[in-house]
N, C-alpha and C positions, 0 to 999 in steps of 0.2 A: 637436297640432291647431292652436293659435293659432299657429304657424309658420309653419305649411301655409296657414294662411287667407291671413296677413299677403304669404307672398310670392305667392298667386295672385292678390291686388289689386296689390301688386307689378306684377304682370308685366301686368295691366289695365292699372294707369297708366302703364305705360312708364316716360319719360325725364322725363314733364310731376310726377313725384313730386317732384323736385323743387323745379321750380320751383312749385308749390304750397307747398312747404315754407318754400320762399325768402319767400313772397309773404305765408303766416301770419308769418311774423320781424318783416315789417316791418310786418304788422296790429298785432301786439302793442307794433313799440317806437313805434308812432305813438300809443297810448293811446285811440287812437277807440273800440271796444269792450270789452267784455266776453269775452274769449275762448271763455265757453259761447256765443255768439252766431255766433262764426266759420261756421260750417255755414252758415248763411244766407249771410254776406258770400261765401263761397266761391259757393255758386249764383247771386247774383246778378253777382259777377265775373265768372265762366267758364261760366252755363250748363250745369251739373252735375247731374246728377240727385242728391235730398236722400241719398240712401244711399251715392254718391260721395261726397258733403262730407263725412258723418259718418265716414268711413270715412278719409279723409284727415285729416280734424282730426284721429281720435283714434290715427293713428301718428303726427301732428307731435306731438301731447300724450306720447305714449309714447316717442318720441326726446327729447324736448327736455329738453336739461342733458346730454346723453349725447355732444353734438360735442367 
């Protein structure tokens, strides 16, 4: 079930999943927040709806160490 979900936001975000992901990297190694706080910086960067952000934060959080 969590497979199913992950790739139907997947395929929601398209190609921009990335670059999202790219764009938390370098939230994080700039040290300006708290990366529970990301969700926010994400909507207000891109204009996202908050279940968007949440949703992408928590596969960067769930990828991350796994590159």
């Amino acid at each position: 079930m969590v497979a199913a979900k992950q790739r139907i936001e997947e395929e929601i975000l398209g190609d921009d999943l990335e670059g999202y992901f790219s764009w938390l990297d370098a939230l994080r190694e700039s040290g300006s927040c708290n990366m529970m706080e990301a969700p926010r910086w994400l909507r207000d960067e891109f204009d996202i709806s908050k279940k968007q952000s949440i949703d992408i934060t928590s596969m960067w959080m769930q990828n991350f160490g796994k590159k």
